[in-house]
C-alpha positions in Angstrom: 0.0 0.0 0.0 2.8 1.9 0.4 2.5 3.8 -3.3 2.5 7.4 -4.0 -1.3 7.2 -5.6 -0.7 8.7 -9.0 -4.2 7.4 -10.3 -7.4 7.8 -8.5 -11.1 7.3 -9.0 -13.8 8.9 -7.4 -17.1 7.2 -7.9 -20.2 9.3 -7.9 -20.0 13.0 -9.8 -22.3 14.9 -7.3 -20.9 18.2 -6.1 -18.6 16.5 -3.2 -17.1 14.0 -5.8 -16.5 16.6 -8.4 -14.5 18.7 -5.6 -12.7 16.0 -4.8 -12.1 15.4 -8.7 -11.0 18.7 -8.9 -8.6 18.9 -6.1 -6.8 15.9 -7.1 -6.7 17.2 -11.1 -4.8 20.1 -10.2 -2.1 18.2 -8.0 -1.3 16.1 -10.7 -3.0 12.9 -10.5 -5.0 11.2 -13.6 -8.6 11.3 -12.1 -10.7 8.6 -13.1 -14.6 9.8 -12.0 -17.0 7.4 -12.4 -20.9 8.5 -12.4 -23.9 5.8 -13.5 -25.6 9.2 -14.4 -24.2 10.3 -17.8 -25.8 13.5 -16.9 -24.4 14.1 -13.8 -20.5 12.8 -15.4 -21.2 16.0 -18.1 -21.9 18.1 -15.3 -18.7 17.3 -13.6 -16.4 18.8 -16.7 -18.9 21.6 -17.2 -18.2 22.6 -13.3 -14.7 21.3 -13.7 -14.1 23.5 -16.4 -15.7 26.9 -14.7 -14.1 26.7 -11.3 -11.0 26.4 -13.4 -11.7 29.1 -15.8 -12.3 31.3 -12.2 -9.1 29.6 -10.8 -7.3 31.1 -13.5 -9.4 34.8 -13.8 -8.3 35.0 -10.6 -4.7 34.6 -10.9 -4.4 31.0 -8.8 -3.4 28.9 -12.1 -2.3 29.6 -15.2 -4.0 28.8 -18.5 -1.4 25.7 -19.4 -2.1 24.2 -15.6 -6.1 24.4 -16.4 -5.4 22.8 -19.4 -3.1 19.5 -18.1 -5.7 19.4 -15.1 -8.6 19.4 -17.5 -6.7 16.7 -19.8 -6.3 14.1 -16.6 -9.9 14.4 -15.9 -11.7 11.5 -17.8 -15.2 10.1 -16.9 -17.3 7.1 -17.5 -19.8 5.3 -15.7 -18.9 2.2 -14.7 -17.2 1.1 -12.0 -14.8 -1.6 -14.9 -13.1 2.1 -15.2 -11.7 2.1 -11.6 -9.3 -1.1 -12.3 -6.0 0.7 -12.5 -6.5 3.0 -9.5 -4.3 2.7 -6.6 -7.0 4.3 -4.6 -11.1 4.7 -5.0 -12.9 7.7 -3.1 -16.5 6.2 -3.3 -19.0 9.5 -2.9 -22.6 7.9 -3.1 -25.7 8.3 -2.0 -25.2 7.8 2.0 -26.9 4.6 2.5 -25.3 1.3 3.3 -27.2 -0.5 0.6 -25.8 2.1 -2.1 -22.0 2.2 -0.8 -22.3 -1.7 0.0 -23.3 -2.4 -3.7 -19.9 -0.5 -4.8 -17.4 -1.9 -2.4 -18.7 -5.1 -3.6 -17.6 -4.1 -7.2 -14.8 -2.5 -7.0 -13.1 -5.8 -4.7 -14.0 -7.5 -7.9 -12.1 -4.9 -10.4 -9.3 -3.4 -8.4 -5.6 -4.6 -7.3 -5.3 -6.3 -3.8 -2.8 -3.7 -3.5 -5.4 -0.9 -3.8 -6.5 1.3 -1.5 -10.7 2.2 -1.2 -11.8 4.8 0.9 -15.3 5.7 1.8 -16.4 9.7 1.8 -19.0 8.6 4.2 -19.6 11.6 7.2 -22.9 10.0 8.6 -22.7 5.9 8.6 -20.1 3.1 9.7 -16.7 2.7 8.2 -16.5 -0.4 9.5 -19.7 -2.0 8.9 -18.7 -0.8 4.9 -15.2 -2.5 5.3 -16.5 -5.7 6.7 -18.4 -5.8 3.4 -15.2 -6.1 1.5 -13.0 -8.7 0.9 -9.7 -7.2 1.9 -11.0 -5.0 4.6 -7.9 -3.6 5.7 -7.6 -1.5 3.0 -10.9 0.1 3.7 -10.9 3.2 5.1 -12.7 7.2 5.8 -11.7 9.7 3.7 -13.8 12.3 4.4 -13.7 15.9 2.7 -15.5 18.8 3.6 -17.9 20.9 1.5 -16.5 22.9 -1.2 -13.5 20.5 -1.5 -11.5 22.5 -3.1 -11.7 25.6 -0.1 -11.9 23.3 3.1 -8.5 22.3 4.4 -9.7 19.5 6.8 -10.0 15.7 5.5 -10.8 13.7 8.3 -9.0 10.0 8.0 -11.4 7.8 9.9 -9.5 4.3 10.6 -11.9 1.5 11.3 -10.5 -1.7 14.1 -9.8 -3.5 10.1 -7.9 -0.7 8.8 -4.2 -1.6 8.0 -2.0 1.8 9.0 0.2 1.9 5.7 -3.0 2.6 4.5 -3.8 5.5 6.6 -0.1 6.8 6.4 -0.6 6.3 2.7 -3.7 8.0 2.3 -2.4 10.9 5.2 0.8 11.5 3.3 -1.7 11.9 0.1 -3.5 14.8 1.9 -0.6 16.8 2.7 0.4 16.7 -0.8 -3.0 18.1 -2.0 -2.9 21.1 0.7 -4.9 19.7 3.1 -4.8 19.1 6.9 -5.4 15.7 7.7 -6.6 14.4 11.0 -6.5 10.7 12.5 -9.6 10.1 14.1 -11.5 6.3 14.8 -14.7 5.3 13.4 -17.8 6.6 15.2 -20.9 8.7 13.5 -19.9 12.1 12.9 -16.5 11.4 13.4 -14.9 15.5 15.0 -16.2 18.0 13.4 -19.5 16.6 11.6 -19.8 15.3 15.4 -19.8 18.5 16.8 -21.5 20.4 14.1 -24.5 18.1 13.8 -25.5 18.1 17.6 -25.2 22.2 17.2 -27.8 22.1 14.4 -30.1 20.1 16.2 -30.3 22.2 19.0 -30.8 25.2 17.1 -33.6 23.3 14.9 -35.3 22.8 17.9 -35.3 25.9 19.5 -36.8 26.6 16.2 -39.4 24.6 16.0 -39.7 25.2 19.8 -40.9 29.3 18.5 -38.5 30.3 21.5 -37.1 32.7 18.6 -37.0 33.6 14.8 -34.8 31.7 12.5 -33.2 35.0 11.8 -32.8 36.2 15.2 -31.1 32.4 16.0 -29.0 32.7 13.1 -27.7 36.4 13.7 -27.2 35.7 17.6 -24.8 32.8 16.2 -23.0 34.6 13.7 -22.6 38.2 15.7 -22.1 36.8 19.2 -20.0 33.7 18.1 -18.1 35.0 14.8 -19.3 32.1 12.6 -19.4 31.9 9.3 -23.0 31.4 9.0 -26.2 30.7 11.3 -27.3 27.4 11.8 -30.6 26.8 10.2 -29.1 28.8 7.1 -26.2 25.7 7.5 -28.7 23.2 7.4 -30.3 24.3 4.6 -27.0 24.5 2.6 -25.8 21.0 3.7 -29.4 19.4 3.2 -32.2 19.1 5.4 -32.5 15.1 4.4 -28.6 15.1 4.5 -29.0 16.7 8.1 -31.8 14.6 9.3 -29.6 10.8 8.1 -26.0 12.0 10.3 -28.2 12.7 12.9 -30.1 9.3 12.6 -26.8 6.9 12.7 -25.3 9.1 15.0 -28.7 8.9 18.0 -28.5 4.8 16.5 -24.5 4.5 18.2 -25.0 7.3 21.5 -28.9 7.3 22.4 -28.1 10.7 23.5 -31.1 12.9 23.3 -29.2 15.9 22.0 -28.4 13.9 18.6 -32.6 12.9 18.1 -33.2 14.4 14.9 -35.8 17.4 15.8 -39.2 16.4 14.0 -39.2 19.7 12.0 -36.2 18.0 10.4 -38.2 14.9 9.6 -41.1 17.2 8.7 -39.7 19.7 5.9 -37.4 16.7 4.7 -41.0 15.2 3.9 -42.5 17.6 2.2 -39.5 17.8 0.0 -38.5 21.1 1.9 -34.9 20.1 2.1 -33.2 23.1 1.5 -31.1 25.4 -1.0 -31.0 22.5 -3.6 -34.9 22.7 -3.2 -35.6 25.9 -3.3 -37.4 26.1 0.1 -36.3 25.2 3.8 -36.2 26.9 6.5 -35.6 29.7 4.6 -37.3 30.2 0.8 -34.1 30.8 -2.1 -34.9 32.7 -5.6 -34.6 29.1 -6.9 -34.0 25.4 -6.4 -30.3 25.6 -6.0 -30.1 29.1 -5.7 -28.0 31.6 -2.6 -30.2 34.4 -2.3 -32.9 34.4 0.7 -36.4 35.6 -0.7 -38.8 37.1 1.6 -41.8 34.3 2.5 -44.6 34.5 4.8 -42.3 34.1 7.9 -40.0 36.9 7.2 -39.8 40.3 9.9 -41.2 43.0 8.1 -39.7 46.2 9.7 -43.1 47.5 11.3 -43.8 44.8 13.0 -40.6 45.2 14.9 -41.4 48.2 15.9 -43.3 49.7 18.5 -44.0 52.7 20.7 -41.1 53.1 23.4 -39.6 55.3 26.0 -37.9 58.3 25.2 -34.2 57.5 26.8 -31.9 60.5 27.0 -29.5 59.2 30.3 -28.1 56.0 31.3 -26.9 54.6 34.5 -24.4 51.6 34.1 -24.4 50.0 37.3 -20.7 48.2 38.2 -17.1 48.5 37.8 -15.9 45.4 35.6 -14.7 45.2 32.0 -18.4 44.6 30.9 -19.3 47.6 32.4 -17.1 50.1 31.4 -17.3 48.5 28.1 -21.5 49.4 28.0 -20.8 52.8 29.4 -18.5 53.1 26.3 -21.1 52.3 23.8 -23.9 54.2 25.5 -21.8 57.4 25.8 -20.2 56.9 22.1 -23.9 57.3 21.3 -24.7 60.4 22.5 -26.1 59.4 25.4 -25.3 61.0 29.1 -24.4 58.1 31.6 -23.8 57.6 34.7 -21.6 54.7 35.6 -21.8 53.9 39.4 -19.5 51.4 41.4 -19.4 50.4 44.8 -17.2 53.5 45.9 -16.0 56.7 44.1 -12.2 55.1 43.4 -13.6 51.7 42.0 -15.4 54.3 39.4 -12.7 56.7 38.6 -10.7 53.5 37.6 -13.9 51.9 35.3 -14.1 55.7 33.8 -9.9 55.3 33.3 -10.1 51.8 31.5 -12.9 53.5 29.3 -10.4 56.5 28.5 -8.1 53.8 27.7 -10.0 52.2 25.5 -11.0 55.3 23.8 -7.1 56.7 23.6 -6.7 53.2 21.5 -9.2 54.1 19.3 -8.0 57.2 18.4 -4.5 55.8 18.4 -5.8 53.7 15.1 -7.7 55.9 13.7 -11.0 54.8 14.5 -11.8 58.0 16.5 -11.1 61.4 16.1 -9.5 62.7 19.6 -12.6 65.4 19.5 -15.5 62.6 19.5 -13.0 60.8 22.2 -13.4 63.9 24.5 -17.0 64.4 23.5 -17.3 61.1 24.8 -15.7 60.9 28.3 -17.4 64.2 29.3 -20.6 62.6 28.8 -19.6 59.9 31.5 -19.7 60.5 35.2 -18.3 58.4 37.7 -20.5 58.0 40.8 -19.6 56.2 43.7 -23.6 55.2 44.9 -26.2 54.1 43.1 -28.3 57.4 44.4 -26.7 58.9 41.0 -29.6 57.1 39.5 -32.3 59.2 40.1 -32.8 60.7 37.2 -31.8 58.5 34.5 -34.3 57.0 32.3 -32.6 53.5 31.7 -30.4 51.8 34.1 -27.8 48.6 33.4 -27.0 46.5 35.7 -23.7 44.8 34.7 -22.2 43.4 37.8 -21.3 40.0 39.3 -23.1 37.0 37.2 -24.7 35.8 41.0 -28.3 36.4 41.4 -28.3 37.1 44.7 -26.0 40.1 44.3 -28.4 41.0 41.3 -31.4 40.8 43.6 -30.2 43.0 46.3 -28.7 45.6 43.4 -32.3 45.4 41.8 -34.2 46.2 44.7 -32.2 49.7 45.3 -32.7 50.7 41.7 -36.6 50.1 42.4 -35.7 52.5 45.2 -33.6 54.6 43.7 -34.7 55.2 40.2 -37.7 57.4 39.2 -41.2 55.9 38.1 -41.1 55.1 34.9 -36.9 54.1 34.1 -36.7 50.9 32.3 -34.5 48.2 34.5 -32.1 45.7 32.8 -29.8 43.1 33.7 -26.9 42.0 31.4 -27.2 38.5 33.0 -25.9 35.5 30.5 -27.1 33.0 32.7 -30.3 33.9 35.5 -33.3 33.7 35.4 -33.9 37.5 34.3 -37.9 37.1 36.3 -35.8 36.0 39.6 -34.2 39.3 39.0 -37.4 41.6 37.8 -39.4 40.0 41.0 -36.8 42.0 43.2 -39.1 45.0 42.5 -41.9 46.3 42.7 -42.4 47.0 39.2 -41.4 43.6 37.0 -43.1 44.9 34.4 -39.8 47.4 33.9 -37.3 45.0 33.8 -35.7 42.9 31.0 -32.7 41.4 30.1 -29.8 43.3 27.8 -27.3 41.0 27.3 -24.3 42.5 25.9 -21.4 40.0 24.2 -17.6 40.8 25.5 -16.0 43.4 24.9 -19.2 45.3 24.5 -17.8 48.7 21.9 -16.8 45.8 19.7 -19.6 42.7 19.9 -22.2 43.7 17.6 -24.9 41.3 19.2 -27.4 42.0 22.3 -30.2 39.1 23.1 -33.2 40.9 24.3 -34.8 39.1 27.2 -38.4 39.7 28.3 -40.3 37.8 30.9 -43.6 36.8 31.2 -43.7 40.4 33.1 -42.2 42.6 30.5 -44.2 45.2 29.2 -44.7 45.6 25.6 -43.2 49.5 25.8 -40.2 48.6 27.7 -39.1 45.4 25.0 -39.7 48.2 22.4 -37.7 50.7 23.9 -35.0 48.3 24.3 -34.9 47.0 20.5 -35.1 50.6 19.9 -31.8 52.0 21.7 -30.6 48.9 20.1 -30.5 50.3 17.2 -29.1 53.9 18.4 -26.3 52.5 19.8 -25.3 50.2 16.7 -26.0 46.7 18.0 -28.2 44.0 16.9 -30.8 42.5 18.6 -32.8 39.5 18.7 -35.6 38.4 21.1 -35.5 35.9 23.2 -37.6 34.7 26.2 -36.7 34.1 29.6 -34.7 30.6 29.4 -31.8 29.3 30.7 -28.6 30.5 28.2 -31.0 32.6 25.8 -30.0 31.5 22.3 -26.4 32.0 21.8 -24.5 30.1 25.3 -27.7 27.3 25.0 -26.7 26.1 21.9 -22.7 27.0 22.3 -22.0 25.4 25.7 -23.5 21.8 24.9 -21.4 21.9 21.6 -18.4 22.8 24.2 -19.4 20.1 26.8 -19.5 17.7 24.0 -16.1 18.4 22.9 -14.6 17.7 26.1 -16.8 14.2 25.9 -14.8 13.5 22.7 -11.2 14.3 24.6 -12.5 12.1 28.2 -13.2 9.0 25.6 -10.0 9.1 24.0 -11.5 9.5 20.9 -9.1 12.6 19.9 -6.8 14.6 21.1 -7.2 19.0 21.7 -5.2 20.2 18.5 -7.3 17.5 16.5 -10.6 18.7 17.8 -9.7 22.4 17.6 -8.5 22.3 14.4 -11.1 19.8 13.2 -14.0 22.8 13.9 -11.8 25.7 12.6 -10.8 23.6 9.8 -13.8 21.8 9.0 -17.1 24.0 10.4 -15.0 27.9 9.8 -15.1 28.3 13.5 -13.0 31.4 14.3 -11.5 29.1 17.4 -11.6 25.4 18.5 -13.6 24.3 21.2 -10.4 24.4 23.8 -9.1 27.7 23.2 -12.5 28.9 23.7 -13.1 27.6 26.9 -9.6 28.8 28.3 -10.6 32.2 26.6 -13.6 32.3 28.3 -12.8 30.4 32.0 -13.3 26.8 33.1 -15.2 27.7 36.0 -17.6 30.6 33.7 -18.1 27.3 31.5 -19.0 24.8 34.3 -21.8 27.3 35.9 -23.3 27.8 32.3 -23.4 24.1 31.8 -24.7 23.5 35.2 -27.3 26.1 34.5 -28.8 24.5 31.5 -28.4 21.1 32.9 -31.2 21.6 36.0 -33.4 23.9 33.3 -33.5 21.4 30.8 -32.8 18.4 33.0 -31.6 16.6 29.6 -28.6 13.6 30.5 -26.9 14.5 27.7 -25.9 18.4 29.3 -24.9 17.6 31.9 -21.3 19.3 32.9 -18.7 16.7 31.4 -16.1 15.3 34.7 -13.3 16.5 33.1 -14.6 20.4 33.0 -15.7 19.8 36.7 -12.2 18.3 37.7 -10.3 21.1 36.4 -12.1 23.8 38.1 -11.9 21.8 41.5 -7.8 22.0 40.9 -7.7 25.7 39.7 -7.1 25.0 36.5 -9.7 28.1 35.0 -7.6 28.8 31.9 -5.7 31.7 30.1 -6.1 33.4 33.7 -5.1 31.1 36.0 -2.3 30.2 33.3 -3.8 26.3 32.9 -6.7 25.5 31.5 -6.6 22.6 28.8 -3.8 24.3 28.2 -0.7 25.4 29.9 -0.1 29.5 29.4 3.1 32.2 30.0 2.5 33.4 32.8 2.8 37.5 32.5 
């Protein structure tokens, strides 16, 4: 097996197969793609033939390498075809019957010596392997969607798999540009394993009507920096496709988390599976088509809006990096804030980290140093909450402990005038445990703002049951002054954005405590594989062991769901200190500064 695959056939011309076909065209192998469909093999060289046409517009190849890529690119539809290839990528249909049927062929066609690898992401290597008659040469290949962009390929060895063959195959990888990772056989395998529990989630908090698919999408991409939103995802990747990974992953881990959401089951159906069709959760200018169309579910603009309160001061009610970082936005704005801390010193240092922050700002050129001045004399720095008084919306941005919370709430009942719209910045409380600290609930909602605040673009809106229809539309409305983003949410544990991050994050840590792969695999599997802007790990250190194990805990007794419940290894690290980048050990070991 040890051979330095110069000719290789991928079976089955869909838009995986002919990425594939085009990756391996361009480093110099003969490319052998077999399709049944002669339809679908002619629309292999008419896409072949574009993205290289582009490849070259764009100054990546030149004309003479389109041309020798073009000339090793031959099709035909049989598998007969594949009988000099020192390795077959199979890319069909994902069913066992369907990939079963082609193993069986090819063993009859191909040299002992050769190499066949399944581009399966949903079903069993090894159940396909055991259907072969050399089954140590059977192994995962598995690509990523558009082949020719994504750098992952996820070699998936099955307990058959002979390791020249994966070293073979690995080696191969590098050489086209890619970044290969080792990983065992299991539904999912890293990254479609993380990814695909994420989705699921998200369609069910969907189908669930906690909030819009635009507002879960947006909360995703603004408060998390990913690439896209999930139910926008899943109708790029396939509804159908969705619904079967998720299938044969619940079939091996009976975990809840992974039981396809019926909406999947339901739009996949009706035929509603997505960009290819047209229609899924969103509706696309055409079957196949990018562009989002307006549909009967789409926000129209008025019905956003409503009548709110006119807001001309702000009180920001703590000393922290969140708060100074709120009483930055606010006063960037326009508006007159107060920002009050538990003594006048601990305020004159949050109003000196926000002139700080603004000297930066002007130091790059984002701020002229008039419209920094402008700003800090709107702030004052008040050492009691009796600065309060007058202001017409206070923050409260203090310790994430709801007792705290409640005793900070019931002064601002006290101190703030009739009328002043109440809100917590909580991430993880119960923002009606909070409101019920006054007397006025209906006043209070939740404003959660993403760290650092000037820069996050994203703010979940939180009403309870409580909230009053003028104060939610005052909120969305200042929103929108201030340059942020919101999206609605109700009163549940994690809002959108940490209940659908933080199981994705316990789950990783799963994948480390079984062995199944190691940190750098996992992290660069999702920023590799799923555009993440970080990997699971670094996150977490980022953003603290011990931050992380409340959240979790959090969602666990809300949702009382097995499967979130706080992974031992998260919990063992915060008993022994280990929080992360600032404790200097997290999953990782830091510099100490």
């Amino acid at each position: 097996m040890d051979t330095p695959l110069s000719t290789i056939a991928v079976v089955g011309l869909g838009t995986m197969g002919t990425g594939i076909a085009e990756v391996l065209a361009l480093a110099g192998r003969e490319v052998i793609g077999i399709d049944i469909s002669e339809a679908a093999a002619r629309q292999a060289v008419t896409s072949l033939e574009a993205s290289t046409a582009r490849a070259v517009g764009r100054g990546r190849i030149t004309e003479q390498e389109r041309a020798d890529a073009l000339a090793r690119f031959r099709t035909y539809d049989t598998v007969q075809a594949a009988a000099g290839a020192e390795l077959v990528i199979e890319v069909v249909p994902e069913t066992y019957e369907i990939k079963q049927q082609v193993f069986r062929e090819l063993d009859a066609v191909v040299s002992p010596t050769a190499i066949l690898a399944t581009g399966t992401n949903a079903l069993s290597v090894t159940r396909l392997a055991a259907e072969s008659q050399h089954p140590e040469r059977v192994l995962g290949l598995h690509f990523f969607n558009p082949a020719p962009a994504m750098k992952l390929v996820e070699v998936v060895s099955s307990v058959l798999t002979a390791p020249p063959a994966v070293e073979t195959v690995t080696r191969l990888a590098r050489e086209l540009g890619k970044e290969p990772v080792a990983v065992g056989d299991r539904p999912g395998f890293v990254a479609d394993g993380l990814l695909f529990g994420y989705l699921n989630q998200a369609a069910a908090m969907y189908e669930a009507n906690y909030a819009s698919r635009e507002d879960i999408d947006a909360a995703m991409t603004l408060g998390c920096g990913l690439p896209m939103g999930p139910l926008a995802l899943l109708d790029l990747i396939g509804i159908d496709t969705a619904r079967t990974v998720l299938e044969a992953m619940y079939s091996a881990s009976h975990d809840r988390l992974h039981a396809p959401a019926p909406v999947l089951g339901q739009l996949s159906e009706a035929g509603l599976t997505g960009r290819k069709a047209g229609r899924g959760f969103y509706t696309y200018d055409a079957p196949g088509g990018q562009s989002v169309v307006p549909d009967a579910l789409t926000p129209s603009p008025e019905a956003a809006a409503g009548t709110g309160r006119e807001i001309a001061s702000v009180g920001v009610a703590g000393s922290g990096t969140m708060a100074s970082g709120i009483a930055e936005v606010f006063a960037k704005a326009g508006y007159t804030v107060v920002l009050a801390a538990r003594g006048q010193e601990k305020a004159d240092l949050a109003k000196a980290r926000i002139a700080k922050s603004l000297e930066r700002s002007v130091s790059k050129g984002r701020l002229t140093a008039e419209a920094r001045d402008e700003t800090l004399a709107r702030i004052t720095a008040a050492g009691s909450l009796d600065a309060f008084a007058e202001v017409d919306l206070a923050v409260e941005a203090v310790a994430e402990d709801l007792e705290i919370k409640q005793q900070l709430f019931a002064t601002l009942d006290k101190v703030c005038r009739s009328g002043a719209v109440l809100a917590t910045t909580t991430s993880s409380l119960p923002v009606i445990a909070i409101a019920r600290a006054t007397g006025r609930p209906e006043d209070v909602i939740g404003m959660h703002f993403f760290n650092p605040a000037p820069a996050m673009k994203l703010v979940e809106v939180v009403r309870t049951v409580l909230t009053a229809d003028d104060v939610h539309a005052t909120v969305r409305g200042i929103c929108t002054k201030i340059r942020k983003h919101p999206v609605d949410c109700g009163d549940r544990a994690g809002f959108i954005v940490n209940a659908l991050l933080f199981p994705y994050l316990n789950n990783a840590i799963k994948m480390v405590e079984e062995h199944y792969a190691s940190l750098d695999d996992i992290d660069a599997a999702m920023k590799l594989g799923g555009g993440y802007p970080m990997g699971p790990f670094e996150l977490l250190d980022v953003v603290g062991l011990d931050v992380s194990l409340a959240i979790e805990k959090v969602l666990h007794k809300e949702f009382r769901d097995p499967g979130l419940a706080p992974a031992p290894l998260l919990e063992h690290l915060v008993a022994a200190g280990c929080l992360g980048r600032k404790t200097g050990r997290g999953f990782r070991e830091y510099a100490r500064r």
